[in-house]
C-alpha positions as CSV (number, residue, x, y, z in Angstrom):
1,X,99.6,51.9,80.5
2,X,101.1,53.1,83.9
3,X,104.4,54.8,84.5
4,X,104.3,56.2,81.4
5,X,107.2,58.9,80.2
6,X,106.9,62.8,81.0
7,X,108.0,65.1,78.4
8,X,110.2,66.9,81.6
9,X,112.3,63.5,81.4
10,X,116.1,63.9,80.4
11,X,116.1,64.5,76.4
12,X,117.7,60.8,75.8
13,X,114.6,59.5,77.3
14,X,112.6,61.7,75.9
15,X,113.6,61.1,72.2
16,X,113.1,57.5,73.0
17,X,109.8,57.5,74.3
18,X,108.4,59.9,71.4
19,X,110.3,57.7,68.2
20,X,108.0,54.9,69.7
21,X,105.2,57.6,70.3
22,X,105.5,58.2,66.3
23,X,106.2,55.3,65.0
24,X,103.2,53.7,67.0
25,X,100.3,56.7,66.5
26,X,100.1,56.3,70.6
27,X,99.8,58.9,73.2
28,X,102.1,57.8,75.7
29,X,104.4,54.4,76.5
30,X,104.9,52.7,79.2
31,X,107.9,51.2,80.6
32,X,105.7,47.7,80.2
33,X,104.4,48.0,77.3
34,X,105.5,45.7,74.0
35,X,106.4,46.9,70.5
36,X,104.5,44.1,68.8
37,X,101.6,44.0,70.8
38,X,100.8,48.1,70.1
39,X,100.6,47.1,66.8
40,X,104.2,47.4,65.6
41,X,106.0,46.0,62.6
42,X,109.2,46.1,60.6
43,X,108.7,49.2,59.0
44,X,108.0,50.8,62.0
45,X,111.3,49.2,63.4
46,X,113.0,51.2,60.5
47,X,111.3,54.7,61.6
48,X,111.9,54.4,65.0
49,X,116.1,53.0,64.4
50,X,116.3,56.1,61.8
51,X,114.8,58.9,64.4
52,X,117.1,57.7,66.9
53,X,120.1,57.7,65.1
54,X,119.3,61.3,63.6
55,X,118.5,63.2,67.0
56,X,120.8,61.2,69.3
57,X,123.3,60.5,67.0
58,X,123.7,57.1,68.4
59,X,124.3,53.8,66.8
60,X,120.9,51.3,66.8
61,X,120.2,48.1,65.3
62,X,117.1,46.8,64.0
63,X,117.6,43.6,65.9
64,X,117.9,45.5,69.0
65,X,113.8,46.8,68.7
66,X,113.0,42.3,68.2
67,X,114.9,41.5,71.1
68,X,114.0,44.1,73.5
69,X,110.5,44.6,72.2
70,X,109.2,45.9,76.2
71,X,109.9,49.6,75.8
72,X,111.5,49.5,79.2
73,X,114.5,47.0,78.2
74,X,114.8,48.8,74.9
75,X,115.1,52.2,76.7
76,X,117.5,50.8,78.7
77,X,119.5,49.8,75.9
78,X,119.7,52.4,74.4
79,X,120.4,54.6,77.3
80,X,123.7,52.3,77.6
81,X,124.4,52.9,74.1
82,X,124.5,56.9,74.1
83,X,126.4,56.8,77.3
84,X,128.9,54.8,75.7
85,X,128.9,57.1,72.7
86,X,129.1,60.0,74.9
87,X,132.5,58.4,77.1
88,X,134.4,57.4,73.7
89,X,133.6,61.4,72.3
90,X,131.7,60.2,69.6
């Protein structure tokens, strides 16, 4: 695992890092690494979709962790997600 996430990173980033972190029992993710292939499943999907949308607030689908299972891609959707939150005042 390389380029892995710093806890100094912005809090969105942060929060999504660690709800994989928990979810996962892993010490760190990288920007390459795969949902499924750490050893993820649906009820995992479920913990990290409810930890995200209790700390950020934003709205995340379950469908969103299948098709963007490389953390990268899923950050990044996210990411878009609370910005887009953030410009409607939600």
């Amino acid at each position: 695992m390389s380029d892995s996430v710093e806890p100094g990173a912005d809090a969105v980033t942060w929060h999504i890092t660690e709800s994989w972190r928990r979810a996962l029992g892993v010490p760190e993710i990288a920007d390459d690494d795969d949902f499924f292939e750490l050893g993820g499943n649906s009820l995992l999907v479920t913990r990290i979709v409810s930890y995200l949308r209790r700390e950020l607030q934003v709205e995340v689908e379950m469908l969103q962790v299948f098709d963007t299972s490389c953390f990268g891609e899923f950050r990044s959707v996210v990411e878009e997600s609370v910005a887009r939150s953030k410009e409607s005042g939600r």
